[in-house]
C-alpha positions as CSV (number, residue, x, y, z in Angstrom):
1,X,1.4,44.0,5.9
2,X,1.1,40.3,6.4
3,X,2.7,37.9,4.0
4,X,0.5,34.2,4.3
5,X,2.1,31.4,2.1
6,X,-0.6,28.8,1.8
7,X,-0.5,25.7,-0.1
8,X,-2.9,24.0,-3.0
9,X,-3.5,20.2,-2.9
10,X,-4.7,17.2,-1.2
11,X,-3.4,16.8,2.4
12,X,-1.0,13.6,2.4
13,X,-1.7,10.5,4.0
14,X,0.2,9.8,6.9
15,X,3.0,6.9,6.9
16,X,2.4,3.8,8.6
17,X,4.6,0.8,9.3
18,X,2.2,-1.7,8.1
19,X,1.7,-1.9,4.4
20,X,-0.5,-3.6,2.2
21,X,-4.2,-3.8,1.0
22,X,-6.1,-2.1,4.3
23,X,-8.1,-4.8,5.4
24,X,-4.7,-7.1,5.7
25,X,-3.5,-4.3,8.1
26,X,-6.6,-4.4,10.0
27,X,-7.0,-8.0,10.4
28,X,-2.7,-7.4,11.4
29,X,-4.2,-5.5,14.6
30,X,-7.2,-7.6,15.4
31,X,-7.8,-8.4,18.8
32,X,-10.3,-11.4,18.9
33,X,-11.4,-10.9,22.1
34,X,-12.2,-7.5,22.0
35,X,-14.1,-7.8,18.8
36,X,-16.2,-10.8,20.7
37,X,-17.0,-7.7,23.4
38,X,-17.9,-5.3,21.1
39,X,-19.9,-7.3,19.0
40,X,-21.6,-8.4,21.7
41,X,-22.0,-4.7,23.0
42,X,-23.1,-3.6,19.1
43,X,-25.4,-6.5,18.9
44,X,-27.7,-4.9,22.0
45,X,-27.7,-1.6,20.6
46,X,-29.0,-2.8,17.0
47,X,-31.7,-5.2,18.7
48,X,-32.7,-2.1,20.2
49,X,-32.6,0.3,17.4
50,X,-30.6,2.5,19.4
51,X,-28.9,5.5,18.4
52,X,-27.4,8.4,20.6
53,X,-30.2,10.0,21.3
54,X,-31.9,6.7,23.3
55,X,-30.7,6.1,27.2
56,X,-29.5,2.8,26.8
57,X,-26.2,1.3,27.3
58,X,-23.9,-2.0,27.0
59,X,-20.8,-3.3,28.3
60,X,-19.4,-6.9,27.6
61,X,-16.7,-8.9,29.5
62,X,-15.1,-11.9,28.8
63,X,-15.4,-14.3,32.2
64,X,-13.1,-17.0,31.1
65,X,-9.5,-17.3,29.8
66,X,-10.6,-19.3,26.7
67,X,-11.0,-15.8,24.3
68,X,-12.0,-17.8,21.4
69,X,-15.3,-19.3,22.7
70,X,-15.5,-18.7,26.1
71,X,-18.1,-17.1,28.1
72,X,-19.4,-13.1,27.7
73,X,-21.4,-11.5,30.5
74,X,-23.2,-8.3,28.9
75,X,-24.1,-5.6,30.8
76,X,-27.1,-3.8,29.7
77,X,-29.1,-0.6,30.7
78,X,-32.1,1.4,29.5
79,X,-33.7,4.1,31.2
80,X,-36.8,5.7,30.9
81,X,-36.9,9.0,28.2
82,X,-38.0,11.4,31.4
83,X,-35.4,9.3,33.4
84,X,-37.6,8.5,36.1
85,X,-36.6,4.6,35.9
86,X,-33.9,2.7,35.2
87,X,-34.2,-1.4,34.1
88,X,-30.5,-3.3,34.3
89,X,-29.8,-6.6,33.1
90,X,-26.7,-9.2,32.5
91,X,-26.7,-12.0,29.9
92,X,-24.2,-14.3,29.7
93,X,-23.4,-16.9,26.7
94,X,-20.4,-17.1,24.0
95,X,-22.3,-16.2,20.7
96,X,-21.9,-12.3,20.7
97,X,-24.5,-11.8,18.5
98,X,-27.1,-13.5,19.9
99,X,-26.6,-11.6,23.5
100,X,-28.2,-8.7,22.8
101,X,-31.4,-9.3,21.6
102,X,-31.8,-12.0,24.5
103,X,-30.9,-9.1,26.4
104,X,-34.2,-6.8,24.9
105,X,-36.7,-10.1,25.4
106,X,-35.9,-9.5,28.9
107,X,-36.4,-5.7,29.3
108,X,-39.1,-3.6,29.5
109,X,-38.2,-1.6,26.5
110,X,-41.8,-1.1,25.2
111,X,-42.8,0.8,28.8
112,X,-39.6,2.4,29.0
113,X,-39.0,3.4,26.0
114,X,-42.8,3.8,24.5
């Protein structure tokens, strides 16, 4: 015979040193210059309409110490569905947003990706 206690309820959240509404904690652990990269990264990804299932990829880098405003080279890839090609191209220019879709005027997406 085998005795199994088991208990009723909500799991409990687990304790954190930062307190306080959670978007105050959030912006506590912001890191400005990683959000520039990702948004930058993100900002390809939407423009393309990518999801996981598309062979495309992004990867921003800051090329300056000013992590504000400075400069971001992104990093782009798409590849063909059979994967029988593979079009690469870099963009640079501070406005994260704007990088990506700059990024897809220059790419072949229409013949790679049909």
């Amino acid at each position: 015979h085998l005795a199994i206690d088991k208990e009723v309820g909500a799991p409990k959240a687990p304790r954190s040193a930062a307190s306080g509404p959670p978007t105050a904690v959030l912006a506590s652990i912001e890191d400005p210059a990683s959000r520039r990269q990702l948004d930058a990264e993100r900002s390809f990804l939407v423009a393309l309409g990518g999801d996981c299932d598309l062979p495309a990829g992004a990867h921003a880098t800051l090329e300056d110490d000013d992590l504000a405003t400075g400069t971001i080279a992104l990093r782009t890839v798409v590849a063909a569905m059979d994967g029988t090609r593979v079009e690469r191209v870099t963009i640079r220019g501070s406005e994260p947003a704007a990088l990506g879709p700059q990024a897809i005027e220059i790419l072949p997406v229409a013949d790679l990706l049909g």
